[in-house]
C-alpha positions as a Markdown table, in Angstrom:
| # | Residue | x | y | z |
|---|---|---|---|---|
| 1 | Unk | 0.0 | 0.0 | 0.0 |
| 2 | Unk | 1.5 | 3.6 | -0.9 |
| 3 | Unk | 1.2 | 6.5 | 1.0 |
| 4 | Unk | -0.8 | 8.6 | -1.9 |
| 5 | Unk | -3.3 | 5.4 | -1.4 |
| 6 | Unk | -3.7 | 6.0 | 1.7 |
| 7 | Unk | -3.5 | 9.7 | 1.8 |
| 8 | Unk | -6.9 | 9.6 | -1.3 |
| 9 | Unk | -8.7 | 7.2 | 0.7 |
| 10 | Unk | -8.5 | 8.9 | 4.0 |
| 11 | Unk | -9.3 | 12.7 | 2.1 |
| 12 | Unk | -12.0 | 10.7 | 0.5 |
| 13 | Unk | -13.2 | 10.0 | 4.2 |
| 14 | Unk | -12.8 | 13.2 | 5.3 |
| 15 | Unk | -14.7 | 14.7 | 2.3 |
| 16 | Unk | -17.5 | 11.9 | 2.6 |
| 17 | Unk | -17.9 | 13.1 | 6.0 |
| 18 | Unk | -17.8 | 16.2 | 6.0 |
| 19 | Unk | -20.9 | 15.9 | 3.6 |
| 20 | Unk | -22.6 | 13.5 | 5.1 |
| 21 | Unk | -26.6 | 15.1 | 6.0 |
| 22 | Unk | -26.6 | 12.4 | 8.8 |
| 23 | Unk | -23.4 | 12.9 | 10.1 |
| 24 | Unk | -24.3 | 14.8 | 13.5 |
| 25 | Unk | -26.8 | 12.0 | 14.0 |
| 26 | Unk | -23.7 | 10.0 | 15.9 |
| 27 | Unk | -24.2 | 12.7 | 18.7 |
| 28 | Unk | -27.6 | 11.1 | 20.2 |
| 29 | Unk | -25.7 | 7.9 | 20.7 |
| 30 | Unk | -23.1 | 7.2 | 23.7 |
| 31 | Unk | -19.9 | 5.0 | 21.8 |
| 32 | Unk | -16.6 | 4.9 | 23.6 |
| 33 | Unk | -14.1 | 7.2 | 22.3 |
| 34 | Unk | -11.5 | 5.6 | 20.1 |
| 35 | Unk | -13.8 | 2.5 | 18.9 |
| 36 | Unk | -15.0 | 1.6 | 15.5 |
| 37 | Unk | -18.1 | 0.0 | 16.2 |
| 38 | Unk | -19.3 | -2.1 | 13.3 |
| 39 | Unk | -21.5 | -4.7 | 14.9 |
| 40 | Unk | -24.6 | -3.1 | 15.3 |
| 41 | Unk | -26.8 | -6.1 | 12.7 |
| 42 | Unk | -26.2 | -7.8 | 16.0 |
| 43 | Unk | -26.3 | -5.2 | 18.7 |
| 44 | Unk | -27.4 | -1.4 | 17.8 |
| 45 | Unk | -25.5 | 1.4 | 20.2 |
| 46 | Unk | -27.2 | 3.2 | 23.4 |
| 47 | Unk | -29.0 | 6.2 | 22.7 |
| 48 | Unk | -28.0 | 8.9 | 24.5 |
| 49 | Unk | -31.4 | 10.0 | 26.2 |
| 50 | Unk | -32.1 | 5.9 | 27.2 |
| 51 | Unk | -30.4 | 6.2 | 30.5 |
| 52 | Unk | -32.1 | 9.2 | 31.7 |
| 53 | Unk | -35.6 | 7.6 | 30.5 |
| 54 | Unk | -35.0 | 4.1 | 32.0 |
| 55 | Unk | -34.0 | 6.5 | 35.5 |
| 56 | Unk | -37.8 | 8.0 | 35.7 |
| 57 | Unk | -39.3 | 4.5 | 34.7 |
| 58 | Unk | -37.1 | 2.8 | 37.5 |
| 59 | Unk | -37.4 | 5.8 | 40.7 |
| 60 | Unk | -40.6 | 7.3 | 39.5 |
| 61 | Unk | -43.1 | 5.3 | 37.2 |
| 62 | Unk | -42.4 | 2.5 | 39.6 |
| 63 | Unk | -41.1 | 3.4 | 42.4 |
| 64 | Unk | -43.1 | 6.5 | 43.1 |
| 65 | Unk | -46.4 | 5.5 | 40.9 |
| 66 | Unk | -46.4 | 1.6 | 41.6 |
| 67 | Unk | -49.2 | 0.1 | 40.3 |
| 68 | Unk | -51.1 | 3.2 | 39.2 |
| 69 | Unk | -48.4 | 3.5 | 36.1 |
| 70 | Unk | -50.3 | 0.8 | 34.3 |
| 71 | Unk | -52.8 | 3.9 | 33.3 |
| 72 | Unk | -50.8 | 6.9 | 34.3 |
| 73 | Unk | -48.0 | 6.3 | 32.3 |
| 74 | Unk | -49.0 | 4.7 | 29.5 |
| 75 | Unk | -47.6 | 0.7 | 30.4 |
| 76 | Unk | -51.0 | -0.6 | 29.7 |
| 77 | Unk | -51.1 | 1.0 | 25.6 |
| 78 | Unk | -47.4 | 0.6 | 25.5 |
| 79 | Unk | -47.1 | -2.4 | 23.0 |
| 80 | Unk | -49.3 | -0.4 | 20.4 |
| 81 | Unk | -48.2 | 3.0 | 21.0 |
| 82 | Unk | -44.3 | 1.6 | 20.1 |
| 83 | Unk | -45.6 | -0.7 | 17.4 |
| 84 | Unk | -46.8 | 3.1 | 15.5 |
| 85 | Unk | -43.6 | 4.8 | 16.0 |
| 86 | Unk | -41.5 | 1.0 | 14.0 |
| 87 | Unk | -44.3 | 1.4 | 12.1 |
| 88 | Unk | -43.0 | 4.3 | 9.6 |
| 89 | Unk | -39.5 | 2.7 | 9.8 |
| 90 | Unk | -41.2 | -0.6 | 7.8 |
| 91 | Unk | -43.5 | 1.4 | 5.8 |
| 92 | Unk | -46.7 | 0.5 | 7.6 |
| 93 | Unk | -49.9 | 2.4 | 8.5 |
| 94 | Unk | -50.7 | 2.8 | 12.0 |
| 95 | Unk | -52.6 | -0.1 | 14.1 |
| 96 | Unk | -50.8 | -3.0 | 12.5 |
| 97 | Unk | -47.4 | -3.5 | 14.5 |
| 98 | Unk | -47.4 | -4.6 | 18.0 |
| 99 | Unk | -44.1 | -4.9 | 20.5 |
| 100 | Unk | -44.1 | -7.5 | 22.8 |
| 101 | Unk | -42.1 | -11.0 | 23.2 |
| 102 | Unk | -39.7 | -12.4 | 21.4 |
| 103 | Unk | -39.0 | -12.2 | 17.6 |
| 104 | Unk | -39.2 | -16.4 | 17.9 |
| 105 | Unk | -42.5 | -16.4 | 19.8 |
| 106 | Unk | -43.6 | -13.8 | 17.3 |
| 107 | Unk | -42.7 | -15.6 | 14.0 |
| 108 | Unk | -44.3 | -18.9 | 15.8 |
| 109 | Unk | -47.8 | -16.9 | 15.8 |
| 110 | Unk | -47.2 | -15.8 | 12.5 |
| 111 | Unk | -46.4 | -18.7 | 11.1 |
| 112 | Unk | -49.6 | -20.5 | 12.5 |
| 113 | Unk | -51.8 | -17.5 | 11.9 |
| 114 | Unk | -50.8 | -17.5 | 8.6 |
| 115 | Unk | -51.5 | -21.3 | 8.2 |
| 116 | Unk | -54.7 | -21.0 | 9.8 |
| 117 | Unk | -55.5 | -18.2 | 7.3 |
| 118 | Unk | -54.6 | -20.5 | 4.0 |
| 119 | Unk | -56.6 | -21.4 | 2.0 |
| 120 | Unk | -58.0 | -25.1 | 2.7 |
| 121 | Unk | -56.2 | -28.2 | 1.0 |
| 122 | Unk | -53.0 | -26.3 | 0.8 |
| 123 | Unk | -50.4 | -28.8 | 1.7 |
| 124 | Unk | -46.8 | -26.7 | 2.1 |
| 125 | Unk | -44.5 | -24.2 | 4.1 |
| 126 | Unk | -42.1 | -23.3 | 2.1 |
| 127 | Unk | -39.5 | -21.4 | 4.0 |
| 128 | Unk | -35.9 | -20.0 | 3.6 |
| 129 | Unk | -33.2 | -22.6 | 3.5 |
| 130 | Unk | -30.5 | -20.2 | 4.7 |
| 131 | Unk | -32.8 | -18.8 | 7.3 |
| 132 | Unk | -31.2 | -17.6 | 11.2 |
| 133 | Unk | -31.5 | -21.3 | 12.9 |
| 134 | Unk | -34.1 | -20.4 | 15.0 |
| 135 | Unk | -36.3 | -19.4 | 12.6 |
| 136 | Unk | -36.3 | -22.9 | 10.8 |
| 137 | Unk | -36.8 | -24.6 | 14.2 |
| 138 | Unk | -40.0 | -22.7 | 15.2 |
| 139 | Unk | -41.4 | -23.3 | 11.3 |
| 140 | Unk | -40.8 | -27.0 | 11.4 |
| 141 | Unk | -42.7 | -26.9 | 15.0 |
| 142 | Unk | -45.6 | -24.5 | 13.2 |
| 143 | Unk | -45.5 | -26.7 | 10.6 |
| 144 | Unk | -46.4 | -29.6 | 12.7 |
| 145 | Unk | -48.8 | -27.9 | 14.4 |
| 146 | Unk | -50.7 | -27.2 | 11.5 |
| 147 | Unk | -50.3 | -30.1 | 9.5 |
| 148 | Unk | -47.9 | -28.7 | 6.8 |
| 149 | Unk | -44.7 | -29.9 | 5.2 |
| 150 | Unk | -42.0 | -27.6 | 5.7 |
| 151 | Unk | -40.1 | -27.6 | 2.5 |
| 152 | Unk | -36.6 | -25.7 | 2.5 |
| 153 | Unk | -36.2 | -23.4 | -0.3 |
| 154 | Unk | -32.9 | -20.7 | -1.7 |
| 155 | Unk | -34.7 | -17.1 | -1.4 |
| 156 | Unk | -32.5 | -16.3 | -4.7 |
| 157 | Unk | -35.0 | -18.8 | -6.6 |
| 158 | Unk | -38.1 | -19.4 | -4.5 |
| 159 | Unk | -40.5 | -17.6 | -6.6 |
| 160 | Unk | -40.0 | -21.6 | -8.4 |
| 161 | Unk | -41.3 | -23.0 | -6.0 |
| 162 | Unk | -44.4 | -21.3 | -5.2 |
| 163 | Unk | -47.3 | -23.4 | -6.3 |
| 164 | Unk | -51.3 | -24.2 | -5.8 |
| 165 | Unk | -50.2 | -26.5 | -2.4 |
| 166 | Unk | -48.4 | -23.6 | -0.9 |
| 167 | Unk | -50.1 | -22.4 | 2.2 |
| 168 | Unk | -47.4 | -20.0 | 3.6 |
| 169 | Unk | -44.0 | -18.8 | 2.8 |
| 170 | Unk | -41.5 | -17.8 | 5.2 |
| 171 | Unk | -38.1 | -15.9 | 4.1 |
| 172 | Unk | -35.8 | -13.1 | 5.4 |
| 173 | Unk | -35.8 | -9.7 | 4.0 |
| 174 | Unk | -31.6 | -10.0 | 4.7 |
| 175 | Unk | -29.5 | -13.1 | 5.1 |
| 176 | Unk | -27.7 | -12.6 | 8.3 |
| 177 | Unk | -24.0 | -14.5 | 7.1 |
| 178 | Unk | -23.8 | -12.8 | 3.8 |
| 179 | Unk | -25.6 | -9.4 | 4.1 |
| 180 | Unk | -28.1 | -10.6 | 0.8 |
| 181 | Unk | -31.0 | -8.1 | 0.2 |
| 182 | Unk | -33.9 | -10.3 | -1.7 |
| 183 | Unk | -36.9 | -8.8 | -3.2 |
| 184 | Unk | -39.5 | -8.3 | -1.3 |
| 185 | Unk | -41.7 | -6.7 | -3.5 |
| 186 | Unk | -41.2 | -10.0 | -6.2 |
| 187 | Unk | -41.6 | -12.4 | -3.9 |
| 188 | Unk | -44.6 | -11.2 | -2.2 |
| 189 | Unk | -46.2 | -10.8 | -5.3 |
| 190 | Unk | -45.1 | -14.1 | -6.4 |
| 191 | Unk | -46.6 | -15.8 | -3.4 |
| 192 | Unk | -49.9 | -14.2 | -3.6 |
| 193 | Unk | -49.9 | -15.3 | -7.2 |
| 194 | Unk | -49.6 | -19.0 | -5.9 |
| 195 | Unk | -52.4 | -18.2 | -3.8 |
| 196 | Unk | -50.1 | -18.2 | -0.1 |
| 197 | Unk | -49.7 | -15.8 | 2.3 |
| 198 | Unk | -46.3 | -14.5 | 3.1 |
| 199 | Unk | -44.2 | -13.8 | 6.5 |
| 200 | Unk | -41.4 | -11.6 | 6.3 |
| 201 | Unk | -38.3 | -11.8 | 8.8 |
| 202 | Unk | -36.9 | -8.4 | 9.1 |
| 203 | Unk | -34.3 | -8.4 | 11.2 |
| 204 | Unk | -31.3 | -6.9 | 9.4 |
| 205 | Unk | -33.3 | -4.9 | 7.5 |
| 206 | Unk | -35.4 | -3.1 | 9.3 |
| 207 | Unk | -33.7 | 0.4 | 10.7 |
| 208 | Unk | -31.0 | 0.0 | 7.8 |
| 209 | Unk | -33.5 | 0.7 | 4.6 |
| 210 | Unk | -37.0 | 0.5 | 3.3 |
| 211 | Unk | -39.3 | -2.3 | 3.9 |
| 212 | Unk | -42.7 | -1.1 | 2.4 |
| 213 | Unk | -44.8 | -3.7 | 4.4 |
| 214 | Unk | -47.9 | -1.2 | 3.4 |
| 215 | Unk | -46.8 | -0.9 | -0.3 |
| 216 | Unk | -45.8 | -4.0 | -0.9 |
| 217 | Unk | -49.2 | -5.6 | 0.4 |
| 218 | Unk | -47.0 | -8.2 | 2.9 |
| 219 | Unk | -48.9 | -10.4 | 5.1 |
| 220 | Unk | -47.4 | -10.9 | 8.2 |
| 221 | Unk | -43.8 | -9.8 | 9.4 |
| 222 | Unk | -41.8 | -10.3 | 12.5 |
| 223 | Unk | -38.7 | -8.3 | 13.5 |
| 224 | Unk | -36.4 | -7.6 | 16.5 |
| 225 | Unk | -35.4 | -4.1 | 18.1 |
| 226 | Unk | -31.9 | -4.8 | 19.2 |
| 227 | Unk | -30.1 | -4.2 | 16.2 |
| 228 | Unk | -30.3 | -1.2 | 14.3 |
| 229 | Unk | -33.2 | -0.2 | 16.0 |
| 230 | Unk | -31.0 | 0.2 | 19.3 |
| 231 | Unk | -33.3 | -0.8 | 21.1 |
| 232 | Unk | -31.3 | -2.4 | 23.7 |
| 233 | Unk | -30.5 | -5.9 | 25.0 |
| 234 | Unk | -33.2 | -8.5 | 24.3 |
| 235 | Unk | -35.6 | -5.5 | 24.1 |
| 236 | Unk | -38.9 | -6.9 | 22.7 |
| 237 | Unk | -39.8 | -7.7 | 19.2 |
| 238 | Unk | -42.2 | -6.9 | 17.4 |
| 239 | Unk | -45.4 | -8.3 | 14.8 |
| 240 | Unk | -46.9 | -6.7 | 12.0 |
| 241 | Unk | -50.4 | -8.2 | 11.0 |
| 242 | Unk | -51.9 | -6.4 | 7.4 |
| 243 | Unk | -55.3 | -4.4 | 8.9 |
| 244 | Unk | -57.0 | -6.8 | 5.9 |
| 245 | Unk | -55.9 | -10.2 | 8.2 |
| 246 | Unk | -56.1 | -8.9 | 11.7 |
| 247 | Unk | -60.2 | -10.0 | 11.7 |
| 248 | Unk | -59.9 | -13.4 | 10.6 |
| 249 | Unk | -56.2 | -13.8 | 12.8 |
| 250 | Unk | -56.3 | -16.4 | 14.9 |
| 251 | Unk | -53.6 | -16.8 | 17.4 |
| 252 | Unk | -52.0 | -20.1 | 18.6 |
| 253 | Unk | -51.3 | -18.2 | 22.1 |
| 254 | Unk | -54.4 | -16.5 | 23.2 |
| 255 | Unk | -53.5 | -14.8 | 26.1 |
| 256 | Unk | -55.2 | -12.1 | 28.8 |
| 257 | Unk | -53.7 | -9.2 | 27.3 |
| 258 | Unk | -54.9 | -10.1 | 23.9 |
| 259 | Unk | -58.6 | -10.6 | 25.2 |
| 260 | Unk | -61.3 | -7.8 | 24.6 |
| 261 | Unk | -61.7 | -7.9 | 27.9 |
| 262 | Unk | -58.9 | -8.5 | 29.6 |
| 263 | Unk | -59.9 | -7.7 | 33.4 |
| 264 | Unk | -63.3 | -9.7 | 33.1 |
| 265 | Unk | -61.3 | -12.4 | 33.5 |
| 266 | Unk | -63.6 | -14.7 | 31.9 |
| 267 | Unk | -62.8 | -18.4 | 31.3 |
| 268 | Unk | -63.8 | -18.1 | 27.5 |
| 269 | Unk | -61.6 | -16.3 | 25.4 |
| 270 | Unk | -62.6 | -13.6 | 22.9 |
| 271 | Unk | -60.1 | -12.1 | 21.3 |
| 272 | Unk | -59.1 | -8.1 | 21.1 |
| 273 | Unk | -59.8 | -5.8 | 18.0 |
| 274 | Unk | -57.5 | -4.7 | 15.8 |
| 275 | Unk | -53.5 | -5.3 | 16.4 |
| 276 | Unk | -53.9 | -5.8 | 20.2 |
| 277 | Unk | -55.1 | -9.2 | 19.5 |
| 278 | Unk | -51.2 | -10.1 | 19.1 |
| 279 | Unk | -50.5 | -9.5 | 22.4 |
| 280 | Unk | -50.0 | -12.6 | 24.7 |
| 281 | Unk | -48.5 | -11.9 | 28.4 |
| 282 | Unk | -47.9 | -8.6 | 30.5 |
| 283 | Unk | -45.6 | -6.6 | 28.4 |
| 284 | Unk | -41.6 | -6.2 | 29.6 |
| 285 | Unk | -42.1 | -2.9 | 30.9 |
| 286 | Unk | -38.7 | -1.8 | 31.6 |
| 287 | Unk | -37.1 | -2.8 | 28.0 |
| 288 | Unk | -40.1 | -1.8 | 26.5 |
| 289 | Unk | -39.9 | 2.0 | 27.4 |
| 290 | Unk | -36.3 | 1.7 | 27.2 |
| 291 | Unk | -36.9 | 0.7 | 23.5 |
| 292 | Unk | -39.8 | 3.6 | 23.0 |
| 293 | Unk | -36.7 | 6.2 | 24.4 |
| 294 | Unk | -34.3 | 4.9 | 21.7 |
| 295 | Unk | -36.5 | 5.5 | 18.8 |
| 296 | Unk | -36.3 | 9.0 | 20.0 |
| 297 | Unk | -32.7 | 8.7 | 18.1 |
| 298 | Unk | -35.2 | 8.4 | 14.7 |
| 299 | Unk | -36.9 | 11.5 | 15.1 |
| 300 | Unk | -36.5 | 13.5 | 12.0 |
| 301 | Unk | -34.7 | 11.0 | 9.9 |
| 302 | Unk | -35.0 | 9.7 | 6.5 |
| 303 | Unk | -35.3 | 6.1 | 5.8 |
| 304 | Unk | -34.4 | 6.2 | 2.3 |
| 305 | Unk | -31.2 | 9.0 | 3.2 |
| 306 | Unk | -30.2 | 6.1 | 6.2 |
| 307 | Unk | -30.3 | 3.4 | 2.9 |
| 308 | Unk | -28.4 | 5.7 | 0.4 |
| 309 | Unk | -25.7 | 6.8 | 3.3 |
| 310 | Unk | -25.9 | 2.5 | 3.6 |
| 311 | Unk | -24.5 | 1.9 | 0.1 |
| 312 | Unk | -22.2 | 4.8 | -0.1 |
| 313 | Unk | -20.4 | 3.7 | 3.6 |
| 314 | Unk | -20.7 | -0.2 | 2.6 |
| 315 | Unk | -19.2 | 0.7 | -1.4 |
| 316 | Unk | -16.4 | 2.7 | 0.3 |
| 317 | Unk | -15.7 | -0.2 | 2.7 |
| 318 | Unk | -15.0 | -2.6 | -0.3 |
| 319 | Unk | -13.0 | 0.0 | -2.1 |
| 320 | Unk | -11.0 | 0.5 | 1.4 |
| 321 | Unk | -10.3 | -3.7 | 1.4 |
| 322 | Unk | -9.6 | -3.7 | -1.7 |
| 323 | Unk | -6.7 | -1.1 | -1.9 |
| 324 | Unk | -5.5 | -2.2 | 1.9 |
| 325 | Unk | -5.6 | -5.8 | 1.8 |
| 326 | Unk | -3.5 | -8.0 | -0.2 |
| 327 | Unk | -5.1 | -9.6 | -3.0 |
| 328 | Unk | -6.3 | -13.3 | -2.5 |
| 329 | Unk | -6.8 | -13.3 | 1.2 |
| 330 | Unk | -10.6 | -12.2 | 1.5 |
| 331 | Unk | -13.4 | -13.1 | -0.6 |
| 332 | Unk | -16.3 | -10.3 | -0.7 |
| 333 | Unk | -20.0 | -12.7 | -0.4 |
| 334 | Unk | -21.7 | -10.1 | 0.2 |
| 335 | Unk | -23.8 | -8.6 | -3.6 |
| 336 | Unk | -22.0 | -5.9 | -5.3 |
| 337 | Unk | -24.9 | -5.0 | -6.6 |
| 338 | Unk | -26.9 | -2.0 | -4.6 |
| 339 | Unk | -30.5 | -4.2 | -5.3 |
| 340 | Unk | -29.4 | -6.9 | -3.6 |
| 341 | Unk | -27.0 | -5.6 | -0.6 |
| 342 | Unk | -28.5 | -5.3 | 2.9 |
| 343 | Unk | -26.4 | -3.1 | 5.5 |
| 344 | Unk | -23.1 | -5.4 | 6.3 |
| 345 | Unk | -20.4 | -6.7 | 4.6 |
| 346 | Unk | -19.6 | -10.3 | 4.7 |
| 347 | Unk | -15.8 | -10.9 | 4.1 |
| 348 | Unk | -14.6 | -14.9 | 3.7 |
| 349 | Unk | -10.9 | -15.8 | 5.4 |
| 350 | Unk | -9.1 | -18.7 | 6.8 |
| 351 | Unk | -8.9 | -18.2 | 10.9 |
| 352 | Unk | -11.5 | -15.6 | 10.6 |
| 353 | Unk | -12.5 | -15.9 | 14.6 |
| 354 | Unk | -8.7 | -15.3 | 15.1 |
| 355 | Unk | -8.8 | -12.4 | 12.6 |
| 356 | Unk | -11.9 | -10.6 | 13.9 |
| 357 | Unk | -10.2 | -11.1 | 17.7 |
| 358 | Unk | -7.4 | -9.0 | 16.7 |
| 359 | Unk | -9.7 | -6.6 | 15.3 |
| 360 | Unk | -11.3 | -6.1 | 18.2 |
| 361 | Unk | -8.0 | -6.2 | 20.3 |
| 362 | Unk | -7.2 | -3.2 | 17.9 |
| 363 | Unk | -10.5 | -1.3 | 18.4 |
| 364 | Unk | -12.3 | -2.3 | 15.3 |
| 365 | Unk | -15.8 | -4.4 | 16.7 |
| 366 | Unk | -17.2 | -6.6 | 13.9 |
| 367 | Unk | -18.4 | -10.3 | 14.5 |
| 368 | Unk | -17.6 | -13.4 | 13.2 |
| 369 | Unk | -19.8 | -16.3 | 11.9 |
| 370 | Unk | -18.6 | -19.8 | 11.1 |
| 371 | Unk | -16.9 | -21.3 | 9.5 |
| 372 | Unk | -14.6 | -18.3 | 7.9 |
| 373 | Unk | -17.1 | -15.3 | 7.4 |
| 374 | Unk | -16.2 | -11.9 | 9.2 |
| 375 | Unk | -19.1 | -9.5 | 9.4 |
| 376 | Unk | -19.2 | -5.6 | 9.4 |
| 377 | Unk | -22.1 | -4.1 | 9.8 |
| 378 | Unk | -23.0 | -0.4 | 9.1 |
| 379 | Unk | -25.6 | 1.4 | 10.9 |
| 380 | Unk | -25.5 | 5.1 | 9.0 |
| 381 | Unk | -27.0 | 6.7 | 12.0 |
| 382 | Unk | -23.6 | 6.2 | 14.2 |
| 383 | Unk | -21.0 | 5.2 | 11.9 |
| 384 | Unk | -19.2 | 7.3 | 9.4 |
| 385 | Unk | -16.5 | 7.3 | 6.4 |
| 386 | Unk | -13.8 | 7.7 | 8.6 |
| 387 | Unk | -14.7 | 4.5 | 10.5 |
| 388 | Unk | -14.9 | 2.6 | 7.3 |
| 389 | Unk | -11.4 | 3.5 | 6.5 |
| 390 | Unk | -10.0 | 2.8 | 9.4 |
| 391 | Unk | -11.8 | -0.5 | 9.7 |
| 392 | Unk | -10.4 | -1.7 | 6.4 |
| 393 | Unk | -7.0 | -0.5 | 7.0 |
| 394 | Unk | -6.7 | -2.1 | 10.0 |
| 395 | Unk | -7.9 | -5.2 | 8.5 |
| 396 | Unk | -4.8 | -4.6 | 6.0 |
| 397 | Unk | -2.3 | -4.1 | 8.8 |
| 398 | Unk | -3.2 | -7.6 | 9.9 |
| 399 | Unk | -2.6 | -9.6 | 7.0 |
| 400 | Unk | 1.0 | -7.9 | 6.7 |
């Protein structure tokens, strides 16, 4: 590497920066000084007013309030009042996205509402053979339960698949090894062609570019709040039921907090109008308002600006590996192309756990996934040109 490499790609930082419209967003998140924190598809950053918020929930909501917070602070509405402010974020109307529970327990509702809203006769889930783990254990169990056969299938070709004995469809808007962006608006389409109704994983999409739940006329669609959401960790996840389903939606875990009338306390269940009628269990207070204070990091943001500051920081990243790292020791697997990149780059080495250590040793916080894949991923509301750079050249240094 030459010194007028390295002095263009660090100007180029510099310049990117300095132009950057969302570059004084970092400021409403609290990052130690000195790191290069590219792991937020797994964990987002703390938002700087979450502390503060969590404080009054703590001393005064509970420990002042007690029980009298359930109406006088909002705990009771919580799960739908945060559902509407994701809702923009994933292109959805109000009333259709609920927070509450896990984003396993809310793909396993889901998955069986769906079936339960197939057609009759249909035979088949189809769902995404390079899914998260989890999500292919809680279809094969929905499957079960319902009395479909789960049927792996590639997102890249699963259109193919899609036929008159498909009931439901399950695939992830971003794989989470290779950073692969499918089509959503194809897919869907394609599925409701077939006749099936459609769930949507958004996990390492959502927060990083636009979904169009609304647009797009999804079905159902599951997503967690941890990553570049910020939400915090394990803070609750979240369900998105279309308005046109939420009638006939029939839950497998009817619960008291989804009932119309929760405090009758009647032994026959009814279920709620509307999206409360997702809801299972009393809602995780304290990481659920901690998770309403960190969307206070989205207010006046752009989702489509977050996605085009996405490409330019994840193109200049691959342009920063390529000049600093010597050719033949990292294979790029995550797309090129803009329509089919998510928000991380997925670089494939031999000892990539022991490469992504000394990165981290070094300042620079990615992850690793095995066997050989290290991931970076970029969250444009914290990270910046400068940190791309660095990232890569430091990555450089280690391979000599």
């Amino acid at each position: 590497m030459s010194d007028a490499i390295l002095r263009d790609l660090q100007a180029r930082a510099a310049r990117l920066d300095a132009e950057d419209p969302l570059g004084k967003l970092r400021e409403r998140f609290t990052l130690p000084d000195g790191l290069v924190y590219l792991d937020g598809n797994s964990l987002g950053a703390l938002p700087a007013g979450v502390p503060g918020a969590v404080a009054d929930v703590v001393h005064r909501q509970w420990g002042e309030l007690l029980i009298r917070s359930w109406d006088e602070s909002g705990w009771w509405t919580a799960p739908e009042r945060i559902g509407d402010r994701i809702a923009p974020l994933v292109g959805a109307a109000p009333g259709q996205v609920t927070v509450g529970d896990s984003t396993s327990v809310n793909l396993f509702k889901a998955l069986v509402g769906a079936a339960r809203l197939a057609a009759p006769g249909r035979t088949r889930m189809l769902v995404d053979a390079t899914t998260f783990p989890t999500d292919g254990y809680i279809a094969a169990s929905a499957a079960r339960m319902t009395g479909l056969e789960p049927v792996p299938v590639d997102p890249s070709d699963a259109a193919e698949a899609f036929g008159s004995d498909t009931a439901v469809v399950l695939l992830n808007h971003v794989d989470y090894r290779t950073g692969r962006l499918h089509d959503l608006p194809a897919l869907t389409a394609a599925a409701h062609a077939a006749g099936a109704l459609i769930v949507w994983d958004l996990c390492h999409s959502a927060g990083a570019l636009p979904v169009g739940l609304d647009a797009h006329a999804v079905d159902l669609a599951v997503g967690c709040t941890y990553k570049y959401l910020n939400g915090g960790p394990g803070s609750p996840a979240y369900l998105y039921v279309a308005q046109r389903h939420q009638a006939a939606f029939d839950s497998p875990l009817p619960g008291w907090n989804s009932h119309a009338e929760p405090f009758a306390m009647t032994p026959e269940y009814t279920p709620a109008q509307g999206a409360a009628r997702v809801r299972v269990g009393t809602p995780d207070i304290l990481s659920m308002l901690a998770l309403e204070a960190s969307l206070d990091a989205w207010e006046g943001v752009d989702v489509e600006a977050v996605r085009a500051k996405s490409l330019a920081l994840t193109d200049f990243f691959l342009d920063c590996v390529a000049a600093y790292v010597p050719p033949g020791l990292v294979e790029v697997v995550t797309p090129e192309e803009h329509a089919h990149r998510g928000s991380q780059v997925s670089l494939r080495t031999a000892g990539a756990r022991e490469v992504m250590a000394e990165l981290i040793s070094r300042g620079i916080v990615g992850d690793f996934r095995a066997p050989d894949v290290l991931r970076f991923g970029f969250t444009p509301l914290y990270v910046g040109f400068a940190d791309a750079e660095r990232a890569a050249r430091t990555l450089g240094h280690i391979f000599g």
